[in-house]
C-alpha positions in Angstrom: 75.0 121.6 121.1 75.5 125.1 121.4 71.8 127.5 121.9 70.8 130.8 123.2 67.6 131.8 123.5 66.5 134.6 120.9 64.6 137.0 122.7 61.3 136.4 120.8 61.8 133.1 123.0 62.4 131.0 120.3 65.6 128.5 120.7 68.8 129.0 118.2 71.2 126.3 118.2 74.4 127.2 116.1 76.0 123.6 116.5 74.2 121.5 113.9 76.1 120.9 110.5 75.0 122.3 108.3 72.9 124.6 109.9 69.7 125.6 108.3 69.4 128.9 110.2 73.5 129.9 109.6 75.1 132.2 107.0 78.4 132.4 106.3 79.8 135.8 104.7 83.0 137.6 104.0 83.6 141.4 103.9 84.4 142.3 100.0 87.8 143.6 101.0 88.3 140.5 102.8 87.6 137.9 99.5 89.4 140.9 97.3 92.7 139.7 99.3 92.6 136.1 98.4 93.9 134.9 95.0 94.9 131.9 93.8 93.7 128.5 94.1 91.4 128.8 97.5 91.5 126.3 100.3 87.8 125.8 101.6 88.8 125.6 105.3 90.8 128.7 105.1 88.2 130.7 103.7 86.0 129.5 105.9 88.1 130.7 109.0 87.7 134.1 107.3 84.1 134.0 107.4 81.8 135.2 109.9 78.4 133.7 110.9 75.2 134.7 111.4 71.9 133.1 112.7 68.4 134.0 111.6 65.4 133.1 113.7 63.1 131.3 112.1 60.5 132.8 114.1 61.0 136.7 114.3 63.9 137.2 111.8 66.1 138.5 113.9 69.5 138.2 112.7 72.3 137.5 115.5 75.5 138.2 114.2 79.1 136.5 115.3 81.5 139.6 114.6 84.1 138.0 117.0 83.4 134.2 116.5 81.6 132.2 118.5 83.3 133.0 122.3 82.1 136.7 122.1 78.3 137.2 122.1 76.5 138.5 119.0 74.8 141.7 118.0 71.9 141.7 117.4 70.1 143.0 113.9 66.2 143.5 114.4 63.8 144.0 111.3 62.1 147.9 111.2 58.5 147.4 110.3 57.2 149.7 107.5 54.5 152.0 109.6 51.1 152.3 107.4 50.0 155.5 107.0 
């Protein structure tokens, strides 16, 4: 199964189906384009992934697919005043 390490140390494998900690989403341009009666597999090649870490939150986005390594999305923390 396919893993990487998020760097709060916390393990992400992005092989399980379904994947709790994947999400699926499609730009609103991109779904605009598509009419019709819609094939689920070819939407789903439209879609990109992301993984959240169940531990930090960290989101680890799949711009490229899967082959390419992700960027990574960290949550700002409100400062207190």
């Amino acid at each position: 199964m396919p893993k990487f390490a998020c760097k709060c140390g916390e393990t992400l494998g992005f092989g399980d189906i379904p994947n709790p900690i994947e999400w699926l989403f499609i730009s609103d341009s991109d779904f605009d384009a598509i009419s019709g009666l819609v094939d689920s597999e070819s939407l789903y090649c439209k879609m990109n992934s992301f993984l959240e870490c169940p531990s930090c939150k960290r989101l680890w986005i799949f711009w490229n697919g899967f082959d390419a390594d992700p960027l990574e999305y960290v949550l700002q923390k409100n400062e207190q005043s």
